[in-house]
C-alpha positions as CSV (number, residue, x, y, z in Angstrom):
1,X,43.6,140.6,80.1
2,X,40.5,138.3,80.0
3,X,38.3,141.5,79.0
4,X,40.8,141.7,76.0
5,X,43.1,144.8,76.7
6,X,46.3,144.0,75.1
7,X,48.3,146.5,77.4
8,X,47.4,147.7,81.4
9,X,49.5,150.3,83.3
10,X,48.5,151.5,86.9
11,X,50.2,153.6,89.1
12,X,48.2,153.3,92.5
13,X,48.7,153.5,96.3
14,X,48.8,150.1,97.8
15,X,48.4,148.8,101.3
16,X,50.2,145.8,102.8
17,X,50.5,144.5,106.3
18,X,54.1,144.8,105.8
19,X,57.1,144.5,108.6
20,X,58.7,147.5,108.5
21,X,62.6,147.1,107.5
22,X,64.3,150.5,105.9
23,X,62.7,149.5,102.2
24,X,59.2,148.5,103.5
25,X,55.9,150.6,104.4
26,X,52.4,149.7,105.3
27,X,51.8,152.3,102.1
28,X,53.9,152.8,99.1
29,X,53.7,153.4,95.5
30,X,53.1,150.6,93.1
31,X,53.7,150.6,88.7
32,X,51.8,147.9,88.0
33,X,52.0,146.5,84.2
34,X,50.6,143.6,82.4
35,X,50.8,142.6,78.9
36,X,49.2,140.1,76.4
37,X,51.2,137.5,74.5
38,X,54.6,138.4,75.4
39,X,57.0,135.7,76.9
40,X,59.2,136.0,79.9
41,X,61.9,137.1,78.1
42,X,60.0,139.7,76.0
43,X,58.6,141.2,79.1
44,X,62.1,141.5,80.9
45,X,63.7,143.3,77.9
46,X,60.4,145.5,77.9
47,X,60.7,146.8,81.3
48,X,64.8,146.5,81.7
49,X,64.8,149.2,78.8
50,X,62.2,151.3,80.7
51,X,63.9,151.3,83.7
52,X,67.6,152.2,82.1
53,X,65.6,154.8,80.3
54,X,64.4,156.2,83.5
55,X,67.8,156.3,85.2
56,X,69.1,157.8,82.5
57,X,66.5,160.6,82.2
58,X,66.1,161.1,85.9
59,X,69.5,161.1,87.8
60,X,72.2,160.7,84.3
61,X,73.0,157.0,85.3
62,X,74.1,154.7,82.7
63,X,72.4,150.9,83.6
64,X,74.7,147.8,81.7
65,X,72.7,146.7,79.2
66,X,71.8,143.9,79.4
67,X,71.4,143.4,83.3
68,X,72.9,140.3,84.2
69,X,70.5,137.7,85.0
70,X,71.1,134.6,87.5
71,X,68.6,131.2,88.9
72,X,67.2,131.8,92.3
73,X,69.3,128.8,93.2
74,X,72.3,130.4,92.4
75,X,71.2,133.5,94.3
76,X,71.1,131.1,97.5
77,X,73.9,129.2,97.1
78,X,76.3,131.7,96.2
79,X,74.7,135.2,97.8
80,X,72.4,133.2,100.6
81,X,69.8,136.2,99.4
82,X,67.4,136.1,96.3
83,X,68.2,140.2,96.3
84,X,72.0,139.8,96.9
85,X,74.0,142.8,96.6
86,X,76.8,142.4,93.6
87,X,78.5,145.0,94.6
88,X,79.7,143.1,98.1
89,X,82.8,141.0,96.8
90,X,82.2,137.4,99.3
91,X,80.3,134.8,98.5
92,X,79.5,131.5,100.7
93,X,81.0,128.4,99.8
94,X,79.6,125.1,100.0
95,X,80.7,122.3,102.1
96,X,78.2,119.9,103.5
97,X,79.6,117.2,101.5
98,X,82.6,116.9,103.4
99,X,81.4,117.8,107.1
100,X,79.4,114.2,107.0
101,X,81.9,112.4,109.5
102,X,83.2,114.7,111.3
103,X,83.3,115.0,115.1
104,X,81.8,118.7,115.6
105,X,78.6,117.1,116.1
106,X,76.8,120.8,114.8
107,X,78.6,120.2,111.4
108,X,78.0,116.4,110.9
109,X,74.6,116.6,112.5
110,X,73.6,119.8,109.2
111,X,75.4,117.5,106.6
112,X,72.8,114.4,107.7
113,X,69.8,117.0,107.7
114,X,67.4,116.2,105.0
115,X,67.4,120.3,103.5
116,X,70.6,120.4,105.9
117,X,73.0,122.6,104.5
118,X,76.8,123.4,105.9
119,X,78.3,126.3,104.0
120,X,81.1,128.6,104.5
121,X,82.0,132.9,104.5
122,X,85.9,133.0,103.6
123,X,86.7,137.4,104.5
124,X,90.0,138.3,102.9
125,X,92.4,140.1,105.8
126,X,89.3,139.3,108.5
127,X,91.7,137.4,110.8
128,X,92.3,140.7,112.3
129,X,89.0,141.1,113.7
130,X,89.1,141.1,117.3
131,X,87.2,138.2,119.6
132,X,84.4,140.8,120.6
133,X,83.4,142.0,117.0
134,X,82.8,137.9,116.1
135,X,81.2,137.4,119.2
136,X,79.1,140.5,117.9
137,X,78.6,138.8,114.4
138,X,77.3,135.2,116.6
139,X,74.6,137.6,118.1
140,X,73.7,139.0,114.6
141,X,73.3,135.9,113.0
142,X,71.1,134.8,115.7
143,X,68.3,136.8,114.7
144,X,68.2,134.9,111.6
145,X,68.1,131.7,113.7
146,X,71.3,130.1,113.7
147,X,72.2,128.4,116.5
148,X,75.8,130.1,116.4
149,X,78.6,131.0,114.4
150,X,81.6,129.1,114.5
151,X,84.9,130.5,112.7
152,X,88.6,129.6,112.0
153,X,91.6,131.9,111.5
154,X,93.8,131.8,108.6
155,X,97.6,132.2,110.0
156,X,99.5,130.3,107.3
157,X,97.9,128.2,105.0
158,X,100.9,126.4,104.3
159,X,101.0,125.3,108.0
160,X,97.6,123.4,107.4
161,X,96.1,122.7,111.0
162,X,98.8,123.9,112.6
163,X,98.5,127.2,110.8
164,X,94.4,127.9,111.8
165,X,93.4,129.0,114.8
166,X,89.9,128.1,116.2
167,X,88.4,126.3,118.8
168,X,86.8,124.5,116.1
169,X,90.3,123.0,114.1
170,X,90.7,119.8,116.9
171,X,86.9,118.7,116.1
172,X,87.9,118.6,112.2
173,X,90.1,116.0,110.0
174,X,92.3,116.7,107.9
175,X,90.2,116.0,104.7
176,X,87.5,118.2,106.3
177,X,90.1,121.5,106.9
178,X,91.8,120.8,103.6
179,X,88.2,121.1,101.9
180,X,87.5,123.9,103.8
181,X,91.0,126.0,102.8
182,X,91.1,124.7,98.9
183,X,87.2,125.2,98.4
184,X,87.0,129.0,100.1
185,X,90.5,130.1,98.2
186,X,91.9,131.2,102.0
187,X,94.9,132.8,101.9
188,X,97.0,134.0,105.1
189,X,95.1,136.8,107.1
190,X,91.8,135.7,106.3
191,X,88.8,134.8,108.5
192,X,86.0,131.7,107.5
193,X,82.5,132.2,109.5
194,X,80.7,128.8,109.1
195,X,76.6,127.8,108.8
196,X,75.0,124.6,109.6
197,X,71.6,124.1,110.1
198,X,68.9,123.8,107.5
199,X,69.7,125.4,104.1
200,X,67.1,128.2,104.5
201,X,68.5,129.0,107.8
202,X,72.4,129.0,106.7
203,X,71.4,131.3,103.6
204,X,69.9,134.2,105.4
205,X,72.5,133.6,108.2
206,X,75.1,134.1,106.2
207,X,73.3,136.2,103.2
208,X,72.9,138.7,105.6
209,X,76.2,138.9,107.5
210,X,77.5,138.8,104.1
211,X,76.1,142.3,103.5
212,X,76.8,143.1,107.0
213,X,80.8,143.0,107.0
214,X,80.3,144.3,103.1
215,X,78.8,147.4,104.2
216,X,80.9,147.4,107.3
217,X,84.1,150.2,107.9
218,X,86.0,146.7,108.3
219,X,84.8,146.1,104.6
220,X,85.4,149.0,102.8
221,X,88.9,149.9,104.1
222,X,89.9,146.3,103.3
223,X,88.1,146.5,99.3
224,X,85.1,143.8,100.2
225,X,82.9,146.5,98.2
226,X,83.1,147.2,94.3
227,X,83.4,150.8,93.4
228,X,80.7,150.9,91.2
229,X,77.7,152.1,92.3
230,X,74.5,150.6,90.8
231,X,74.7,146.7,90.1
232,X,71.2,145.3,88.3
233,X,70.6,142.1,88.1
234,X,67.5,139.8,87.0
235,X,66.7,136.9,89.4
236,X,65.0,134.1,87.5
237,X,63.3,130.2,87.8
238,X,62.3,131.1,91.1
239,X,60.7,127.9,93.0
240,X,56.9,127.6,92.4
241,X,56.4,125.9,95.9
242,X,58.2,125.8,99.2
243,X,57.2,123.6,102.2
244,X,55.7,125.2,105.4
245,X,57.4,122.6,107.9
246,X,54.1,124.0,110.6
247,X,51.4,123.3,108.3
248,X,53.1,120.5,106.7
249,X,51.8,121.5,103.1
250,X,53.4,123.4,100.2
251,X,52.8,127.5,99.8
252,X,53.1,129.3,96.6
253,X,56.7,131.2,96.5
254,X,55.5,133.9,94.7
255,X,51.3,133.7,94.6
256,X,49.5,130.9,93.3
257,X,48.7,132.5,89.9
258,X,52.0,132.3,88.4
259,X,52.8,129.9,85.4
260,X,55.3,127.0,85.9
261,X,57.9,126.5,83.6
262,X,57.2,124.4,80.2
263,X,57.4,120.6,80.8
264,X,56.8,121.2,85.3
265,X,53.4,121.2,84.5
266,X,53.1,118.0,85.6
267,X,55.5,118.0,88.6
268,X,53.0,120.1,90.8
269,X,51.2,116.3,91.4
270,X,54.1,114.3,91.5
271,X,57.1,116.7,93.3
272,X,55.6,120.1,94.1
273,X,59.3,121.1,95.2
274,X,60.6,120.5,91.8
275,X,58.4,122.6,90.2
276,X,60.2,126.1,88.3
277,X,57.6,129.3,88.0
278,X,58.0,131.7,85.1
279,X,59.0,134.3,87.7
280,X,61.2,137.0,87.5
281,X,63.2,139.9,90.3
282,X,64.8,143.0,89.3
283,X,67.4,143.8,91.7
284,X,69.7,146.5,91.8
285,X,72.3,147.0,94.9
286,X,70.3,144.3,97.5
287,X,67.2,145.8,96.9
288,X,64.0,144.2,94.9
289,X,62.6,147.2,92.5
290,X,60.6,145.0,90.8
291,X,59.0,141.4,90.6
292,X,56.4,139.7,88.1
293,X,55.5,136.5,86.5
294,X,54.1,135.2,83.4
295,X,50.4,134.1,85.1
296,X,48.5,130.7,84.1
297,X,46.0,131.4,81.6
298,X,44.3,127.9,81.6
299,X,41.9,126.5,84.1
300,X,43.3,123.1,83.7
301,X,46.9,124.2,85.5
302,X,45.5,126.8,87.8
303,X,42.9,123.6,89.1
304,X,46.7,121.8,89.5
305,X,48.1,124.5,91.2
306,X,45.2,124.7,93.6
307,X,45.6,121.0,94.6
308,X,49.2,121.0,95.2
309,X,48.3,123.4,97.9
310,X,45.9,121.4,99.5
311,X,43.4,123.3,98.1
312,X,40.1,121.8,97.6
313,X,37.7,121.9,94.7
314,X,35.0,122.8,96.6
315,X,36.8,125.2,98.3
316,X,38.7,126.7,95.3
317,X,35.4,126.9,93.4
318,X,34.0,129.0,96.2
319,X,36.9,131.2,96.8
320,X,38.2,131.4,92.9
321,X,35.1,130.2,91.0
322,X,35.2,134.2,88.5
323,X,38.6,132.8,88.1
324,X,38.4,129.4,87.3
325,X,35.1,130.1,84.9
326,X,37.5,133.2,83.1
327,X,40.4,130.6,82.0
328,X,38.1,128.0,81.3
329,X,36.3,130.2,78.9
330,X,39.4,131.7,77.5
331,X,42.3,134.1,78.4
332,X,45.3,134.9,76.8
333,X,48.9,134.4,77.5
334,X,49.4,137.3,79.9
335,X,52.0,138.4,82.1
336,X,53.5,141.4,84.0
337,X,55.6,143.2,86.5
338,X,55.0,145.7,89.2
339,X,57.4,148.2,90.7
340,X,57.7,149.6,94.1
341,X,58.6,153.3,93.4
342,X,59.7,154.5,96.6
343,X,62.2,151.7,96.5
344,X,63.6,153.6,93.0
345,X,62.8,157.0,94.6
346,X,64.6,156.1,97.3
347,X,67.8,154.7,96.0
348,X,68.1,157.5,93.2
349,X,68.0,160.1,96.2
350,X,70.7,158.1,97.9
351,X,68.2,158.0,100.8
352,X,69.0,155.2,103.6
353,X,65.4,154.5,104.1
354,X,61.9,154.4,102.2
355,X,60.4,156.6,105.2
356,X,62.8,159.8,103.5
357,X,61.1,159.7,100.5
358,X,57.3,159.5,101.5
359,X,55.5,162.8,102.5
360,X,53.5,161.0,106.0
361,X,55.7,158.0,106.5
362,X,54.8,155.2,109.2
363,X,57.0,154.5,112.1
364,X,57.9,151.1,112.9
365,X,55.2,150.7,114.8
366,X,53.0,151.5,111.7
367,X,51.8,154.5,113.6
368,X,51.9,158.0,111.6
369,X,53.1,160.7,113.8
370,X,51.4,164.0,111.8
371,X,47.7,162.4,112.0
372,X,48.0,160.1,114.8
373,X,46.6,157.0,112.8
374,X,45.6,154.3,113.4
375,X,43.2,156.2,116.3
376,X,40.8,154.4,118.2
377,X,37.4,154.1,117.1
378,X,34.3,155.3,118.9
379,X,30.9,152.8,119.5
380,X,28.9,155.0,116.9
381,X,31.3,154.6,114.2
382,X,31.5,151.0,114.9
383,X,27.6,150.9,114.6
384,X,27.4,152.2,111.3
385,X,29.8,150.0,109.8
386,X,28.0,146.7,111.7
387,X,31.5,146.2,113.4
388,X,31.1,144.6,116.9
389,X,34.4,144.3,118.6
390,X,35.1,141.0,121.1
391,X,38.0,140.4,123.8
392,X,40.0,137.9,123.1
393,X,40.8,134.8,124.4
394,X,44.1,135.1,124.0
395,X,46.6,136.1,126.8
């Protein structure tokens, strides 16, 4: 965009030291687009009509037009997932505002939390799942790090505490359950899984048991998942910063080229965790097909964006000098999206995982079975690169 090309398409391999879930690979497929003077809005309409246009052509799907379009802190709140699936009918509740005195110490203990969040799962008819399959669900949710997974079921709501049945109802008062039954809409027959920990903990706790019990035979049979098959949706003001709690220092969200919202210019000095990006998902069914930004065209912000992450000039001026000399001197408003298209490939096949639709896929070991790879590397080859290979240190 700085060399003055109004428009730029690629369609190229990439590589990423990705992990390697059912919609990731080490090597995939990117459509990478950017595009001069055009504002968010003008880019998502640009590449929404391309990608109803492609459904349409390819596999005779109809998209909505437009694609709804929601705040990332909705997303979490609501979905505990920036990619939530619409088509999976729960949604978490939120109720750390009346867990603050209570005596389950794991509850009141979230509420005090600075970035403590206690939230709630209501499953319509779920009170019929059996001791073992929540004890199943506790061990699931671990590996998103909560602690646990408490629960109460809904006999007869008009029974109040009398009408639940947990081991968890004698450590809650009365304000507490009656927040807990009028806020989730519980009706008789119904389960509610609880989080409480810190908020990013509680979101992909419950985000992803969310789409667990969705997806689930328990789910379908009892109508927790819309008939319609494809469900867009546009995931916007994404955060520009989040904290890393072991480097104590802010991270970009995103990458640290992406434009803040008008008027947070200035909160990247003053609250960095305030700060909105003009950054934008497409999802459609729980999966990310796409994800761009508008990109900082002036040195001026990109130097702020820099310092919020501890970055200093010195050191930004020897890793990003081209950069910082190429806005100073003058760049256009620019900004872009890029889409992964064996994520589209594979969800217009109806394929469970990205690995069906690539011709040498990796294993989730990265390893590809038809060539071997990665191989080991003899001394000679190693020579001619100037590669010299050390033990480590490290147990």
């Amino acid at each position: 965009m700085v060399a003055g090309f109004d428009r730029y398409y690629q369609i190229t391999k990439c590589f990423r030291d990705e992990d390697l879930r059912a919609d990731r690979q080490p090597e995939f497929t990117q459509i990478d687009c950017e595009t001069s003077f055009l504002t968010e809005q003008q880019i998502r309409d640009l590449f929404e009509d391309m990608i109803r246009h492609v459904f349409e052509q390819a596999i005779a799907v109809t998209l909505p037009k437009p694609f709804p379009v929601m705040a990332y802190s909705e997303a979490i709140r609501r979905f505990g997932s920036d990619k939530p699936d619409l088509r999976v009918k729960l949604e978490l509740t939120d109720l750390t505002d009346a867990m603050g005195d209570v005596e389950f110490k794991v509850f009141a203990d979230a509420a005090h939390l600075k970035g403590g969040r206690v939230a709630a799962l209501r499953v319509p008819g779920g009170a019929k799942i059996s001791r073992s399959e929540i004890d199943q669900y506790g061990q699931f949710v671990a590996i998103y790090g909560a602690a646990g997974l408490a629960w109460i079921k809904v006999n007869e709501v008009a029974k109040g505490r009398a009408g639940l049945q947990s081991p968890r109802v004698k450590n809650l008062h009365d304000a507490a359950i009656a927040a807990v039954l009028e806020r989730t809409g519980a009706q008789d027959g119904d389960i509610v899984f609880f989080g409480a920990d810190r908020a990013k903990v509680v979101a992909d706790s419950l985000g992803a048991l969310r789409q667990k019990i969705g997806h689930s035979e328990f789910g379908r049979q009892n109508g927790l998942l819309d008939g319609a098959p494809w469900k867009p949706l546009w995931v916007v003001d994404f955060p520009m910063f989040e904290h890393d709690e072991e480097d104590h220092r802010w991270v970009a969200v995103h990458h640290p080229f992406t434009a803040p919202k008008d008027g947070h210019e200035d909160l990247m000095e003053t609250d960095p965790g305030a700060c909105i990006a003009k950054a934008y998902d497409m999802v459609l069914n729980g999966w990310e097909i796409g994800g761009g930004s508008v990109r900082i065209h002036r040195e001026e912000v990109q130097s702020k964006v820099f310092r919020a992450l501890n970055l200093e000039a010195e050191e930004a001026r020897a890793k990003f000098g081209f950069l910082l000399d190429a806005l100073q001197y003058g760049a256009p408003p620019h900004g872009g999206i890029a889409f992964g298209l064996d994520r589209i490939v594979t969800m217009m096949a109806g394929a469970e995982s990205i690995r069906d639709v690539i011709a040498f896929p990796k294993t989730q070991r990265a390893q590809c079975l038809l060539t071997q790879a990665p191989s080991l590397v003899d001394e000679k080859q190693l020579r001619e690169l100037h590669i010299r290979v050390r033990a480590s240190d490290r147990p």
